[in-house]
N, C-alpha and C positions, 0 to 999 in steps of 0.2 A: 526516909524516902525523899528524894530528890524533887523539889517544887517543878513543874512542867514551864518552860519557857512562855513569857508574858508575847514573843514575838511567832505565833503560829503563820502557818505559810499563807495561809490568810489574810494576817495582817500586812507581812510583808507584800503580798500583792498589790493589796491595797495604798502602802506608802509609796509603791514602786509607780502606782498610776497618779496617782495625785504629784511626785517628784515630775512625771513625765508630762502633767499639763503644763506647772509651774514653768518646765524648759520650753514645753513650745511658747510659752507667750512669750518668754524674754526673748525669743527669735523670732516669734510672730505677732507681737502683740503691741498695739492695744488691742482688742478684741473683745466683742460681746460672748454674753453667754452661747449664743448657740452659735458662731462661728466655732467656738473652744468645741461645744457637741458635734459639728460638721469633722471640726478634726479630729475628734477623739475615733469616730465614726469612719472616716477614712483611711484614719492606722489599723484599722481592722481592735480597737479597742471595745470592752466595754461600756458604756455610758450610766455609771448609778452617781444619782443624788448624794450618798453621803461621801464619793471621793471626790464629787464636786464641792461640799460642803468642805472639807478639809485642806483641800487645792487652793481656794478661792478667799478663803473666811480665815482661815490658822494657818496660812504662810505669811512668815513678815514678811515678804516679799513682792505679794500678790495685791494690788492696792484696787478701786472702784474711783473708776475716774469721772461718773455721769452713767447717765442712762438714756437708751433711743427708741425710738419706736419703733418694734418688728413687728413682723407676720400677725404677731397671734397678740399682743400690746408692747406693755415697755418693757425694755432687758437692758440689764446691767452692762457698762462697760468696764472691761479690766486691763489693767497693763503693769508689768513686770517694774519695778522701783526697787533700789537698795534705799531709799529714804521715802516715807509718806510724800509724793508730789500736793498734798491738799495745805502740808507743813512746811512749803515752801522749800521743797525738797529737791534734787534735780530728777533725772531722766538715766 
């Protein structure tokens, strides 16, 4: 009997959102967390926790550059990097 695919439609939703934060920062970004929810929110998106977790935290990509004070206290800043910018990295 044939193993059932590790990649359910599911999942792939879920890589497909997280792929599609990761692009708006690098065209939009730096950017706080809840800018990224504003946008997510204005594509007519979903907004769950763990493909923010995945987005933000497991792309090499996706770096914390500081944090600032919002609405409700502090939120992370994020911005798109091919190198760690903390590593003396560029832009």
């Amino acid at each position: 009997m044939a193993r059932p695919s590790r990649w359910s439609d599911e999942r792939k939703a879920n890589r497909e959102q997280a792929d599609w934060v990761v692009k708006w920062l690098r065209t939009n970004g730096p950017a706080t967390t809840v800018q990224i929810i504003e946008a997510l929110e204005q594509a007519g998106r979903g907004v769950h926790a763990h493909i923010l977790q995945r987005a933000l935290r497991r792309s090499p990509f996706v770096h914390k550059v500081g944090t600032e004070e919002g609405p409700r206290g502090s939120v992370s800043r994020w911005m798109f990097a091919v190198e760690d910018p903390s590593e003396g990295g560029g832009y």
